[in-house]
ROGULO-315919 format. One line per 10 residues: number of its first residue (from 1); their letters; for each residue x, y, z of N, C-alpha, C. Coordinates in nm, 4 decimals. Layout:
BEGIN
NUM) A) X,Y,Z,X,Y,Z,X,Y,Z  ...
end
This chain:
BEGIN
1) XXXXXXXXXX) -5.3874,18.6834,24.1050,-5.5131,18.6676,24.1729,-5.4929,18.5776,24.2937  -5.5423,18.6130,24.3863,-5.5139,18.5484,24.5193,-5.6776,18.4734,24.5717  -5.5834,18.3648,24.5966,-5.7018,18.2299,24.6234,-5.7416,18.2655,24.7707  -5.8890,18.2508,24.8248,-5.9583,18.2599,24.9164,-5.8968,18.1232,24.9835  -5.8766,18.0858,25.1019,-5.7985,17.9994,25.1651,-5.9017,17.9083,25.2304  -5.8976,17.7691,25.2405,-6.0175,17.7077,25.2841,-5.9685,17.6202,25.3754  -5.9728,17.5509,25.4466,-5.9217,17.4516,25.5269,-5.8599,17.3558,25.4583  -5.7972,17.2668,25.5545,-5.7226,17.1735,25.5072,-5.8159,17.0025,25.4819  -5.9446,17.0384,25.5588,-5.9982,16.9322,25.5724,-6.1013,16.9210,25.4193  -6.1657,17.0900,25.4210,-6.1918,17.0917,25.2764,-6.1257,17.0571,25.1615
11) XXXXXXXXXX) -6.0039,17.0870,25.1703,-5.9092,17.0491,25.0129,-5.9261,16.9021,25.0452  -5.8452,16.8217,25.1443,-5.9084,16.6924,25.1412,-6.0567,16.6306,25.0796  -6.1518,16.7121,25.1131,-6.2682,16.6182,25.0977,-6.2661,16.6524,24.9598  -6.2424,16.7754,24.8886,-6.2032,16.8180,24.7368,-6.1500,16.7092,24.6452  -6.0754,16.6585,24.7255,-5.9800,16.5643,24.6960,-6.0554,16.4076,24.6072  -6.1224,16.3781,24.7719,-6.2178,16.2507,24.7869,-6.3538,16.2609,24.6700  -6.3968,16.3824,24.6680,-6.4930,16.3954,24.5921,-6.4520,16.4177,24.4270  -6.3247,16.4820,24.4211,-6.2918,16.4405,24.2773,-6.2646,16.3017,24.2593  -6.1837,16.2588,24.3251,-6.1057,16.1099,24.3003,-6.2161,15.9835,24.3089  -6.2581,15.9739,24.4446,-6.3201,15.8348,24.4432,-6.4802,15.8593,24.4324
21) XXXXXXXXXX) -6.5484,15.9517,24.4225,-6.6790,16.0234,24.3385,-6.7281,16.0769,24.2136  -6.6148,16.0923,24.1470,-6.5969,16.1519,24.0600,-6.6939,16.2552,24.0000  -6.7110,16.3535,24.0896,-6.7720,16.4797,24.0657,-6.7125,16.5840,24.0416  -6.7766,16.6291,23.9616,-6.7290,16.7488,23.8430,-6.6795,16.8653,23.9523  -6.5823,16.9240,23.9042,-6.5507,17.0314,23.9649,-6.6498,17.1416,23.9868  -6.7494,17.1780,23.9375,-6.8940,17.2676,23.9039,-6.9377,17.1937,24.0614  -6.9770,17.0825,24.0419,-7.0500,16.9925,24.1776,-6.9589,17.0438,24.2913  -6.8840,17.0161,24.3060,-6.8042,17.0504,24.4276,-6.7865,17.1860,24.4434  -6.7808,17.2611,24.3426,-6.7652,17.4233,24.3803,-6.8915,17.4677,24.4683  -7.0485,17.3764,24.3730,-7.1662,17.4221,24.4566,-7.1638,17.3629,24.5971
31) XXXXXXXXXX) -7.0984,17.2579,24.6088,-7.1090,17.2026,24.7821,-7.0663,17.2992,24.8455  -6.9306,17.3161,24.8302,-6.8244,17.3963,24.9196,-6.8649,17.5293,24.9142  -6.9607,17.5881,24.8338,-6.9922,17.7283,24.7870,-6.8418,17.8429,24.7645  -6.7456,17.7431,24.7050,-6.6262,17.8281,24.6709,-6.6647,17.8260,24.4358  -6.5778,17.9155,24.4320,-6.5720,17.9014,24.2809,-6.5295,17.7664,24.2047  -6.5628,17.7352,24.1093,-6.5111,17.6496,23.9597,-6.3298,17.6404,24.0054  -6.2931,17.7780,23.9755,-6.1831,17.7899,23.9544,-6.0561,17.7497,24.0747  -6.1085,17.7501,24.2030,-6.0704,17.7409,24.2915,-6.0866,17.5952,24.3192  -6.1596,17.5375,24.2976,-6.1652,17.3786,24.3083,-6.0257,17.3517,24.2101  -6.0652,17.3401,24.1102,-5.9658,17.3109,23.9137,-5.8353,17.3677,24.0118
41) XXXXXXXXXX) -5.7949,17.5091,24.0531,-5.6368,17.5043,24.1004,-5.5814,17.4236,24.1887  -5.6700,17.3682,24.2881,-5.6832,17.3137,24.4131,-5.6443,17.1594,24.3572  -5.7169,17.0938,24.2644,-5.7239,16.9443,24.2286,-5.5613,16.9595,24.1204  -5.5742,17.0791,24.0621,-5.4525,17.0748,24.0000,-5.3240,17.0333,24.0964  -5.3331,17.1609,24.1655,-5.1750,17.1519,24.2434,-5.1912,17.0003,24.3375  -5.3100,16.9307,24.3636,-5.2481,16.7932,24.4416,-5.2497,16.6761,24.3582  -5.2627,16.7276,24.2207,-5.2390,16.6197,24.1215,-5.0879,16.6471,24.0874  -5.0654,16.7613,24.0711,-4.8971,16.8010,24.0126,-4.8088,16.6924,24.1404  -4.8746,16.7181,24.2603,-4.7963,16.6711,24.3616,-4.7817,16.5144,24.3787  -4.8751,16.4896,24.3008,-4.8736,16.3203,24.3295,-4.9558,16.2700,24.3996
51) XXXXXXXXXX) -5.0875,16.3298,24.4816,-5.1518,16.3135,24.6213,-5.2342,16.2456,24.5881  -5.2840,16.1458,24.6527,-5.4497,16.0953,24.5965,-5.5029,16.0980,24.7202  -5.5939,16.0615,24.7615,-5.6982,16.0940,24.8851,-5.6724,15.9787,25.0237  -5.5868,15.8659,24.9882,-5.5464,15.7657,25.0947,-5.4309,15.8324,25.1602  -5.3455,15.9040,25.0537,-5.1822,15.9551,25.0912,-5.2234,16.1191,25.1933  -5.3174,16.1910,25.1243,-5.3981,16.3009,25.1654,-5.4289,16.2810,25.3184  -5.5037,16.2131,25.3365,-5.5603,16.1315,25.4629,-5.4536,16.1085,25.5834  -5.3651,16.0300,25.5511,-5.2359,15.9849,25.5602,-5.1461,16.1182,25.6655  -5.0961,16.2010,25.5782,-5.0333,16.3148,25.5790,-5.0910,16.3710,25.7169  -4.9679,16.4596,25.7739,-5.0239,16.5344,25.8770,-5.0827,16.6604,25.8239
61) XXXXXXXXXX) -5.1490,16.7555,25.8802,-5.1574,16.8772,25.8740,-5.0613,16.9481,25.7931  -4.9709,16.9568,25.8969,-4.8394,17.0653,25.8850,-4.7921,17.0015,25.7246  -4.7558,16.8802,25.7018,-4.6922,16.8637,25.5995,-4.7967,16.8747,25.4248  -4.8943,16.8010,25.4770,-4.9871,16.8362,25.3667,-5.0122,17.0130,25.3222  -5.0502,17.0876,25.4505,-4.9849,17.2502,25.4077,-4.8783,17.2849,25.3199  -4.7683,17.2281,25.3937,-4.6288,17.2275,25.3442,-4.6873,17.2058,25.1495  -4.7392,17.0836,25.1135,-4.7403,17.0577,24.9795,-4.8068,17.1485,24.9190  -4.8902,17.1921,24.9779,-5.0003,17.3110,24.8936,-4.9314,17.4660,24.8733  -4.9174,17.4710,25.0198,-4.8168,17.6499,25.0041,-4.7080,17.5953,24.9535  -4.6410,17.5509,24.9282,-4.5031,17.5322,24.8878,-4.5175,17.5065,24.7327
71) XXXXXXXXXX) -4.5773,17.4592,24.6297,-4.6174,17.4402,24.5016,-4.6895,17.6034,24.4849  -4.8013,17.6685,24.5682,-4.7873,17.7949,24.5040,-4.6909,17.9044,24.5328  -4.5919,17.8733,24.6263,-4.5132,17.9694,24.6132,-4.4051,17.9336,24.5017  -4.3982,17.8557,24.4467,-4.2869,17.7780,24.3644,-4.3592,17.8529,24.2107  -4.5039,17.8480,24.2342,-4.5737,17.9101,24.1012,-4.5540,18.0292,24.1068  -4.5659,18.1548,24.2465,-4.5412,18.2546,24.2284,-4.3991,18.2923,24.1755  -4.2882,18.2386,24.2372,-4.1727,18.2814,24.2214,-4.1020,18.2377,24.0304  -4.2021,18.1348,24.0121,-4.1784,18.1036,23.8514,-4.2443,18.2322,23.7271  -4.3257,18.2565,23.8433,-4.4348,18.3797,23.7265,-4.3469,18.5537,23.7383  -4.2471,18.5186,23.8371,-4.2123,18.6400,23.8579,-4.0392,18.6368,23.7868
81) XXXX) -3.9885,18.5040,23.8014,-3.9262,18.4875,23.6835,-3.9295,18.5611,23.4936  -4.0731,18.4973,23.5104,-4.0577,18.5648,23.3752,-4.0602,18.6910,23.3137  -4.1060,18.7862,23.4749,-4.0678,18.9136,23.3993,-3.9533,18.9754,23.4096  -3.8613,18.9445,23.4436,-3.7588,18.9130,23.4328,-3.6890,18.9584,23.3281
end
């Protein structure tokens, strides 16, 4: 299933609003008017990464991309492993 792509400034504020707001993923899906599920993969993969919302901030563009596409292509190429 392929994720609808949102900005970089959105996953950030995703970020801010899980971490230092602590609003439910449901809350933030209705802000952003994206799905549940798409928030939850989103907070997942910049938790796997280590990111919190100062380091997020921090980060350029290009490299913060870098962390996001680069963890799901690492997921695709693991899922395709297994059929294998």
């Amino acid at each position: 299933m392929t994720m609808r792509r949102i900005t970089l400034n959105k996953i950030r504020e995703i970020i801010r609003l899980n971490q230092q707001c602590h609003l439910s993923q449901r809350s933030i899906a209705r802000a952003f008017s994206i799905s549940r599920p798409v928030v939850a993969e989103y907070i997942r993969k910049i938790n796997a990464a280590g990111i919190n919302y100062e380091a997020a901030q921090e980060l350029g563009d290009d490299t913060f991309m870098e962390i996001v596409l680069v963890q799901r292509e690492f997921e695709q190429s693991a899922f395709l492993l297994r059929w294998v």
